[in-house]
C-alpha positions as CSV (number, residue, x, y, z in Angstrom):
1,X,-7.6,-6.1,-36.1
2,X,-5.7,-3.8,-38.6
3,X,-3.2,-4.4,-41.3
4,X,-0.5,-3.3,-39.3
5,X,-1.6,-5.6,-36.6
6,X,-1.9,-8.7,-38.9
7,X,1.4,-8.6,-40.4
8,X,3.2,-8.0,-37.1
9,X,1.8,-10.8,-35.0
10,X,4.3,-13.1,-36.3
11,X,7.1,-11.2,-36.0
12,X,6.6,-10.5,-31.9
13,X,6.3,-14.3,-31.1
14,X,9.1,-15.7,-30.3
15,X,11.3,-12.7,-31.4
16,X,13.9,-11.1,-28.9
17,X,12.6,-8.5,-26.8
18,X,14.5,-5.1,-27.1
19,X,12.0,-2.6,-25.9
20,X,12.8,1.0,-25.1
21,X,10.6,3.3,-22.8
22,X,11.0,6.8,-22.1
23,X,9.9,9.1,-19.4
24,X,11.3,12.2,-17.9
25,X,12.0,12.9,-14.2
26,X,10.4,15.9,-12.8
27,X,12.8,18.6,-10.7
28,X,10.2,20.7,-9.1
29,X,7.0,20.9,-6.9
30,X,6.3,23.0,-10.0
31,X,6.9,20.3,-12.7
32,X,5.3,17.7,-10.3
33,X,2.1,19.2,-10.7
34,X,1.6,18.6,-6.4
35,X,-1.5,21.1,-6.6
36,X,-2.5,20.9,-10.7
37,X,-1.9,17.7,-11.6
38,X,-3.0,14.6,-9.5
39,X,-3.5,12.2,-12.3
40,X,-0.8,10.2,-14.2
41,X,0.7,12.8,-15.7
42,X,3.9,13.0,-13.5
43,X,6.5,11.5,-15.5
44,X,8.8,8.6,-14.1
45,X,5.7,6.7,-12.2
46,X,4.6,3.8,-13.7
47,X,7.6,3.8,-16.3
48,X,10.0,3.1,-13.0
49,X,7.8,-0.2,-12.2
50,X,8.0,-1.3,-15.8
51,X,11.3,-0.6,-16.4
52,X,12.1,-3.0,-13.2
53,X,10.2,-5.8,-14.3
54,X,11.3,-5.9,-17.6
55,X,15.1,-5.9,-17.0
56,X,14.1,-8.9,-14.9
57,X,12.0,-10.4,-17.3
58,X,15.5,-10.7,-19.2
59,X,15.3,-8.2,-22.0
60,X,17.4,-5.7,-23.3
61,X,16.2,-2.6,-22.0
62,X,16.7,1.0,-23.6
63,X,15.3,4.2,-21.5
64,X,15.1,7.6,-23.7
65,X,15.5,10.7,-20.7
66,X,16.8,13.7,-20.4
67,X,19.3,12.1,-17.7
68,X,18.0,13.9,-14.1
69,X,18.4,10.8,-11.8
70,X,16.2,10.3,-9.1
71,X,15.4,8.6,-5.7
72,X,11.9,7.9,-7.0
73,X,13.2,6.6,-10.6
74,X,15.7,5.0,-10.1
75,X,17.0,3.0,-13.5
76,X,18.4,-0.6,-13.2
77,X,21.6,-1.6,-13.9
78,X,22.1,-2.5,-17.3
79,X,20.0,-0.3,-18.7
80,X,21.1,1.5,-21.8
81,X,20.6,5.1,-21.8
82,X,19.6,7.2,-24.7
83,X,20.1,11.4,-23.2
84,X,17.5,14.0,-24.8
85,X,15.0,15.7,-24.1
86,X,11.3,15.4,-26.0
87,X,10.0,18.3,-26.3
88,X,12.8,18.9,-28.7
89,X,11.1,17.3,-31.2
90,X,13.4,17.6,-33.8
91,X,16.4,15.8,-32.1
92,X,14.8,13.3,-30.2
93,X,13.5,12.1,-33.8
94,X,17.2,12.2,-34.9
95,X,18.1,10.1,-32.1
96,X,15.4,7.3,-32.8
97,X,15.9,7.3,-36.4
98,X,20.4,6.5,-35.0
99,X,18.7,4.3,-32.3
100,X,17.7,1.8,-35.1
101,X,14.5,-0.8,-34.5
102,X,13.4,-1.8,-31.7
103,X,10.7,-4.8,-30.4
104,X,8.6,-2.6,-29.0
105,X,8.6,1.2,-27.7
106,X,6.7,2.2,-25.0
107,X,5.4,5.8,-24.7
108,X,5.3,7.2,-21.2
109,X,5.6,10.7,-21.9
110,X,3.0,11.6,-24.7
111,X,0.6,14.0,-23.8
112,X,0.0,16.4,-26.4
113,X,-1.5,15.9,-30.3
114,X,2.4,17.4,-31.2
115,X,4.0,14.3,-29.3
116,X,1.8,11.4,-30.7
117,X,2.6,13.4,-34.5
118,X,6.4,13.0,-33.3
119,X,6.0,9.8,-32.3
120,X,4.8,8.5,-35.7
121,X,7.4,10.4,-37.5
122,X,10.4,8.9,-34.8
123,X,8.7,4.9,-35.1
124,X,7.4,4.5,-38.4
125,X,8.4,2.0,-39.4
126,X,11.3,0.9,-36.8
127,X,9.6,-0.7,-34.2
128,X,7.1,-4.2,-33.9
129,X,4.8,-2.5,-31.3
130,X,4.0,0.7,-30.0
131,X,2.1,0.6,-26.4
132,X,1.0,4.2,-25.6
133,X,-0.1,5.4,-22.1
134,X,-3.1,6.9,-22.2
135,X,-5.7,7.4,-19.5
136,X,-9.4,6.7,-18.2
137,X,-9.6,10.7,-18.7
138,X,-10.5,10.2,-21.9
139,X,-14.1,9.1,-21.4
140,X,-16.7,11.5,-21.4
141,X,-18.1,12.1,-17.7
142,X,-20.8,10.8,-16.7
143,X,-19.8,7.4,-18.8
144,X,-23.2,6.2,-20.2
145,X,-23.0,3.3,-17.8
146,X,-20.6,1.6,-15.1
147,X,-17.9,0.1,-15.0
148,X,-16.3,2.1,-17.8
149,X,-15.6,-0.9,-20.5
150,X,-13.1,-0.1,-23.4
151,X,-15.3,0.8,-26.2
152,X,-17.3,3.0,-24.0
153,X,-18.2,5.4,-26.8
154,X,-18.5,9.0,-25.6
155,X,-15.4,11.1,-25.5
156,X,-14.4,13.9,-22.8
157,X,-15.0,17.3,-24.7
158,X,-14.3,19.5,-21.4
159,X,-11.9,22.1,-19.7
160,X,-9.5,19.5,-18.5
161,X,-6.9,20.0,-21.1
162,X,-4.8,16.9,-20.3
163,X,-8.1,14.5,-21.2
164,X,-8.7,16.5,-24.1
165,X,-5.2,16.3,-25.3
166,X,-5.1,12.6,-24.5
167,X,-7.9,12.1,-26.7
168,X,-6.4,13.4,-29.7
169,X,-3.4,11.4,-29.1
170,X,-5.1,8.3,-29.2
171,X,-6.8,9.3,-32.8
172,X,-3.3,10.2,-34.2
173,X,-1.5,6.8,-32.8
174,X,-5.0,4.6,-34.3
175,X,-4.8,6.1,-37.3
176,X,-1.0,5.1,-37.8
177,X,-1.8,2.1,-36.6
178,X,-4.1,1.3,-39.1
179,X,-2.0,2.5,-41.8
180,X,0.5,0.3,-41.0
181,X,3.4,2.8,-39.1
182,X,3.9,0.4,-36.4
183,X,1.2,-2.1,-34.3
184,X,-0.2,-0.6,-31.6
185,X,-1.5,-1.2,-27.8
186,X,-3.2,1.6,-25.6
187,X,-3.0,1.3,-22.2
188,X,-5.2,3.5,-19.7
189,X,-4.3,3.8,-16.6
190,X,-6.1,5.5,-13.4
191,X,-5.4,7.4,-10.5
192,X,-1.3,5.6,-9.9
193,X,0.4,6.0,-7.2
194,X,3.8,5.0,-6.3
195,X,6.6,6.0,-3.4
196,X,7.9,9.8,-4.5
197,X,4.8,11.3,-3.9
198,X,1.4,12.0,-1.7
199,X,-2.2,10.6,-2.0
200,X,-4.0,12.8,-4.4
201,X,-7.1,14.2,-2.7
202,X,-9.7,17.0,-3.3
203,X,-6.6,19.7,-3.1
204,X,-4.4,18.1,-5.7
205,X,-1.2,15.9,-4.4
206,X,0.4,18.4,-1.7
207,X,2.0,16.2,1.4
208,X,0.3,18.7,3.7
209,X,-2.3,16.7,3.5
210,X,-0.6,13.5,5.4
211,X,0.6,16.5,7.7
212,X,-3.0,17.5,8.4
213,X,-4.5,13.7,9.0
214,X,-1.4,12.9,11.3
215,X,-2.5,16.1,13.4
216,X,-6.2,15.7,13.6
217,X,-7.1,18.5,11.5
218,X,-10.3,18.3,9.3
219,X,-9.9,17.3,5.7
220,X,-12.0,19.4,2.8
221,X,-14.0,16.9,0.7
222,X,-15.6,17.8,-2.7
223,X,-19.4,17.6,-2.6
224,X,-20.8,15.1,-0.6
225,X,-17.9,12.3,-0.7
226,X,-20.0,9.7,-2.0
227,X,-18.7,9.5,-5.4
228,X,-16.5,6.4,-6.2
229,X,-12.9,6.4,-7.0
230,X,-10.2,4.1,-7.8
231,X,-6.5,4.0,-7.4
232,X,-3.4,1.8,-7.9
233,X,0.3,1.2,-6.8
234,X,2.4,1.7,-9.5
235,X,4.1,-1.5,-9.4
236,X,0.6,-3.4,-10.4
237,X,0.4,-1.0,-13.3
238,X,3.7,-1.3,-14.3
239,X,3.3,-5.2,-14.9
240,X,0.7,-4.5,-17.3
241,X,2.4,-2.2,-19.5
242,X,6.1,-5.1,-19.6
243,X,3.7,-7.8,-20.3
244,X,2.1,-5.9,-22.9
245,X,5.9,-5.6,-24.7
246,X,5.9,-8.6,-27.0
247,X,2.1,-9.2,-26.5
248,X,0.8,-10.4,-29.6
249,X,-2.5,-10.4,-28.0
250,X,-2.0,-6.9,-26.9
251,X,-1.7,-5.4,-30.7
252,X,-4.7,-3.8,-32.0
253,X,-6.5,-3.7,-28.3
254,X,-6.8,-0.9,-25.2
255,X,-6.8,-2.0,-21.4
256,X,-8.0,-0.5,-18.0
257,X,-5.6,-0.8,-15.6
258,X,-7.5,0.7,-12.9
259,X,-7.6,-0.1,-8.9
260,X,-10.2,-2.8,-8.1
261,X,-11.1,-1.4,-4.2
262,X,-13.7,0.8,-5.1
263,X,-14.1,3.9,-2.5
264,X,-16.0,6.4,-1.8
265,X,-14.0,9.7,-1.2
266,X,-15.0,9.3,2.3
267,X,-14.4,5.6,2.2
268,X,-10.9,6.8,0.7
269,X,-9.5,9.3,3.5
270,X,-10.3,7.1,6.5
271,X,-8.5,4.3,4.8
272,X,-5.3,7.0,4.7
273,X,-5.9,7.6,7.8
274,X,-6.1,4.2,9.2
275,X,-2.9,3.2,6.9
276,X,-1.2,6.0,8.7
277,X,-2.2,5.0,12.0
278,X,-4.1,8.2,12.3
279,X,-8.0,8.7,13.5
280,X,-10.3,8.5,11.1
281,X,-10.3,12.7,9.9
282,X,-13.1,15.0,10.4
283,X,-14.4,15.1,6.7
284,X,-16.1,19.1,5.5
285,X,-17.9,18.3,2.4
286,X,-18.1,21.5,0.2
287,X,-20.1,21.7,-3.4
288,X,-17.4,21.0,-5.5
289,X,-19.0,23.9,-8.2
290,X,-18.4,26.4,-5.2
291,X,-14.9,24.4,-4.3
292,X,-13.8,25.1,-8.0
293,X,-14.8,28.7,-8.5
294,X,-12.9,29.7,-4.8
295,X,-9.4,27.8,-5.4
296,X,-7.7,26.6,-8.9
297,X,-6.2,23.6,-6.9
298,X,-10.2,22.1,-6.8
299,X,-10.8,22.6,-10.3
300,X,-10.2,18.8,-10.9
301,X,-12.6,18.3,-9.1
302,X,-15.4,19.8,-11.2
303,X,-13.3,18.6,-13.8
304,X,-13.1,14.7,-12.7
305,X,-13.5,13.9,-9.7
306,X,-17.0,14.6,-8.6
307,X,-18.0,11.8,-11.3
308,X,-17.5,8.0,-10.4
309,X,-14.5,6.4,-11.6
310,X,-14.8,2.9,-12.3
311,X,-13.8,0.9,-14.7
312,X,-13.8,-3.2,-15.9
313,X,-10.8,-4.4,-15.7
314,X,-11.6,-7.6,-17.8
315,X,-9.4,-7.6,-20.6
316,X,-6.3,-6.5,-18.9
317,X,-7.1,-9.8,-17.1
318,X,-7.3,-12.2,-19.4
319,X,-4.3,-11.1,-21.6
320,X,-1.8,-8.9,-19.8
321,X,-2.3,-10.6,-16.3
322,X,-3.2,-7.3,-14.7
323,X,-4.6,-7.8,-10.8
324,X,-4.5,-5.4,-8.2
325,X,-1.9,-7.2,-5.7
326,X,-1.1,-4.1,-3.3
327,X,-3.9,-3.9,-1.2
328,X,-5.1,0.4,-0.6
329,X,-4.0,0.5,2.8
330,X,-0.8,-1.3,2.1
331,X,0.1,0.9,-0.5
332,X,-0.7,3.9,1.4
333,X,1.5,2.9,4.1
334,X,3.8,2.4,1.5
335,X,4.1,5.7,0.5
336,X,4.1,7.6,4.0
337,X,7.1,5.9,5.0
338,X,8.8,6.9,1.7
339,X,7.6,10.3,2.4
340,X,8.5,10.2,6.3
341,X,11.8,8.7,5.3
342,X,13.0,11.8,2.8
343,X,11.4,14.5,4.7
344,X,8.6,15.2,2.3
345,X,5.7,15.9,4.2
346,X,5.0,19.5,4.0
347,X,4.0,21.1,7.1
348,X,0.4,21.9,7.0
349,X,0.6,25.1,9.1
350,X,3.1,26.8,7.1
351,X,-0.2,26.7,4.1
352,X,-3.0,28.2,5.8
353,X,-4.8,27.6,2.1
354,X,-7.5,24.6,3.4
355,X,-8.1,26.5,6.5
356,X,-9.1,30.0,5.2
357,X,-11.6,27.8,3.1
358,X,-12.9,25.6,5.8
359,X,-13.7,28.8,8.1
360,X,-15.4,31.0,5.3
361,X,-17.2,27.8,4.8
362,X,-18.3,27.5,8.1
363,X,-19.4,31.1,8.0
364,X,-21.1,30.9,5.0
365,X,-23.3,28.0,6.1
366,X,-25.0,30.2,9.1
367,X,-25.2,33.5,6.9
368,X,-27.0,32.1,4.7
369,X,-29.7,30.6,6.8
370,X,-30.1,33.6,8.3
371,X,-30.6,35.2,5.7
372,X,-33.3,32.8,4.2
373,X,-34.9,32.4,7.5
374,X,-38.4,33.0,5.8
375,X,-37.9,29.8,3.3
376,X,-38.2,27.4,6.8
């Protein structure tokens, strides 16, 4: 435990909770990363869960956004509203510095070294408790053993910029930390998922997808599907990160908030299937090295999700409360009638993109035995 985190444990028992969380909402397929992004980078997610729960917890809550209202985060009543945008990191420091102190501040949107260097400029000194939300990306893959605990050592020193990024973040907000800027908490989430948006899958997050399993279509798995993988509805994350806010236990520490249903890829896509009352999909497993090198939206895949991705959950446990309370399937069916019920499945025939690759696939496989016929 650090300085910062000694001499602020007194203060957050007992004191009024006035925390303030910020997160932008997205405006495009673009922005929502459907094909580049299917981690927990899309902005609004988890902070819509947390913001919920801690307006009805009874605290004073303050959101920092740049004001783009949504049907996917929607913000309580009785929230105060703070306009900006933080990229501009100039005025959104300007605005915290007017804001004044706060109980606790809790990061949603920092993703890059030059965010977490803004954040300690805006909150040094004016708030009891920073909780950052970091990610299980930051582990370097393979982990040296499984499940991933905390102080799993090795660090991800890849291509996947947003893990690499992620990583620095977390060095810039301990080191604050343990010069005293503020107490802090790190929280890593995994794959999230929430209504506003499809089940992430070898592809990235596109809804055509859902369009493909509800018409029987075959479904492009990377490598043999037998890696594991976990994921988690947003409102069982978002729990975490409001009873983290005025955690004395929380200061100084870093928790997994990961899904505790741990699936297979091909576990995972007949479980969408069955939650969408669909047959179980004809599943084309493709090396993910050749996946990644034919279509960007795969390189994830060589980039995380052809490792296993489980993690120990332990800690969130015993001191945040944290349990997976949305069952997979439930959560799935969840977020197909959001979908179904604002149009948002993409038609799957209108993006010929999984096709092309299952048929030169197909081709390829016969070719090349052909063509090696002598190695038999």
């Amino acid at each position: 435990m650090g300085r910062a985190t000694r001499s602020m444990t007194k203060a957050l028992r007992g004191a009024p909770h006035t925390p303030i969380t910020f997160f932008r909402v997205p405006h495009s397929a673009t922005e929502r990363g459907d094909h580049a992004r299917p981690d927990c980078r899309r902005p609004g997610n988890i902070s819509t869960a947390t913001t919920r729960e801690l307006v009805a917890r009874g605290d004073e809550v303050t959101v920092y956004n740049r004001d783009r209202t949504s049907a996917t985060a929607p913000i309580p009543d009785g929230v105060r509203r703070i306009v900006g945008d933080r990229a501009d990191r100039d005025a959104f420091e300007r605005q915290m510095a007017e804001a004044g102190r706060f109980d606790a501040v809790l990061d949603m949107i920092c993703f890059t070294p030059e965010d977490a260097e803004s954040t300690v400029r805006a909150f040094r000194g004016r708030s009891n408790q920073l909780i950052f939300c970091s990610t299980v990306d930051i582990y370097a893959k393979p982990a040296s053993r499984y499940p991933v605990r905390e102080e799993e050592p090795g660090r991800y020193t890849g291509s996947f910029s947003y893990a690499v990024d992620k990583v620095r973040c977390e060095e810039i907000l301990l080191a604050a930390h343990e010069r005293g800027d503020f107490p802090l908490a790190i929280i890593r989430p995994a794959a999230t998922y929430g209504e506003g948006r499809g089940m992430v899958h070898s592809f990235g997050r596109a809804t055509t997808y859902h369009d493909r399993i509800r018409k029987g279509k075959p479904i492009v798995v990377h490598g043999d599907g037998t890696a594991f993988w976990v994921s988690c509805h947003r409102d069982d994350v978002g729990h975490a990160f409001a009873a983290a806010a005025g955690n004395a236990r929380a200061l100084g520490k870093a928790y997994h908030t990961a899904g505790e249903e741990w699936l297979t890829w091909n576990r995972y896509h007949e479980l969408v299937a069955e939650a969408m009352g669909a047959p179980p999909p004809t599943l084309v497993h493709i090396p993910t090295a050749l996946l990644a090198r034919v279509t960007p939206r795969a390189r994830i895949c060589e980039q995380n999700f052809q490792f296993n991705n489980l993690f120990d959950n332990a800690a969130a446990h015993a001191d945040l409360g944290f349990r997976q309370t949305i069952p997979f399937v439930e959560g799935v069916r969840r977020i197909v009638t959001w979908l179904d019920a604002n149009g948002q499945i993409e038609d799957s025939d209108a993006d010929p993109h999984d096709d092309r690759i299952i048929a030169a696939w197909e081709r390829l496989g016969p070719n090349m035995a052909r063509e090696l016929i002598d190695l038999a």
